[in-house]
C-alpha positions in Angstrom: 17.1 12.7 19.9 14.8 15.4 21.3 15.2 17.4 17.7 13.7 14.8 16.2 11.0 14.4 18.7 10.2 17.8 18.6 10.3 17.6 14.6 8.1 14.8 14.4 5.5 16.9 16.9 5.8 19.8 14.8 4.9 17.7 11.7 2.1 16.0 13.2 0.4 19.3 14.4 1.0 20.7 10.7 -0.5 17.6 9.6 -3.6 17.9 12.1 -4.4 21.9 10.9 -3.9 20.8 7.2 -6.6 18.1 7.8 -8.9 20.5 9.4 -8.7 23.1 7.6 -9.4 21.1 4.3 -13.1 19.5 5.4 -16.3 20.9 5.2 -18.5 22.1 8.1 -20.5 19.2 8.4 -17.3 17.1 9.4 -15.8 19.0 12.0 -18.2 17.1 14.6 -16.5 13.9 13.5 -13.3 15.0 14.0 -12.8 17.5 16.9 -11.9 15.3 19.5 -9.5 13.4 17.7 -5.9 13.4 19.4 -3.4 12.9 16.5 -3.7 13.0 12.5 -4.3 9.3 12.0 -7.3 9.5 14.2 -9.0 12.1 11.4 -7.4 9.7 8.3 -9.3 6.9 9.7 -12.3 8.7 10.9 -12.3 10.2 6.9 -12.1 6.4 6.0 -14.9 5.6 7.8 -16.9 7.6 6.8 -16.1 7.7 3.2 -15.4 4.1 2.5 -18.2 2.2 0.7 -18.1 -1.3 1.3 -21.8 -2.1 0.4 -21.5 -3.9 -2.7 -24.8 -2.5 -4.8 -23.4 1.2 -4.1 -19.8 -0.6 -6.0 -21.9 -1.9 -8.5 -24.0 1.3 -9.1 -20.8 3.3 -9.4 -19.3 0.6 -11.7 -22.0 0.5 -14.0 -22.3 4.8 -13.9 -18.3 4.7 -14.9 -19.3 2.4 -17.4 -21.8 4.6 -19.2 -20.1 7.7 -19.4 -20.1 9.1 -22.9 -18.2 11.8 -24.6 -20.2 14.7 -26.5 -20.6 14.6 -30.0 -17.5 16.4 -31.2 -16.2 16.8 -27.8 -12.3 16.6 -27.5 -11.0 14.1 -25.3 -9.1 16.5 -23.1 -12.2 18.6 -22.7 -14.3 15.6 -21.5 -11.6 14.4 -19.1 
């Protein structure tokens, strides 16, 4: 049982230093006193969630207009 204690702690730390590690700069302030890995998922949610409905729209309708180049190949556009 305390293996697998230890095991999950050793995850979780991994999973804390892979989370830092992979933000920029500006969002260490969010997330340096957070205790455990969910704690930064959720403050990452937070902050990157959009819930207003005109910014949904707006990206809707800017999905909505993309065009390929004339002559472009499909896997060069994606």
């Amino acid at each position: 049982m305390a293996t697998s204690v230890q095991d999950w702690e050793k995850r979780e730390n991994k999973a804390m230093v892979l989370l830092r590690i992979s933000v920029k700069e500006n969002i260490i302030p969010h997330i340096q006193d957070s205790k455990n890995s969910n704690e930064i998922w959720v403050t990452f949610k937070d902050l990157h969630e959009m819930k207003n409905t005109n910014h949904v729209l707006f990206l809707k309708s800017k999905i909505l207009s993309i065009r390929t180049e004339e002559n472009e190949a499909v896997i060069a556009f994606i």
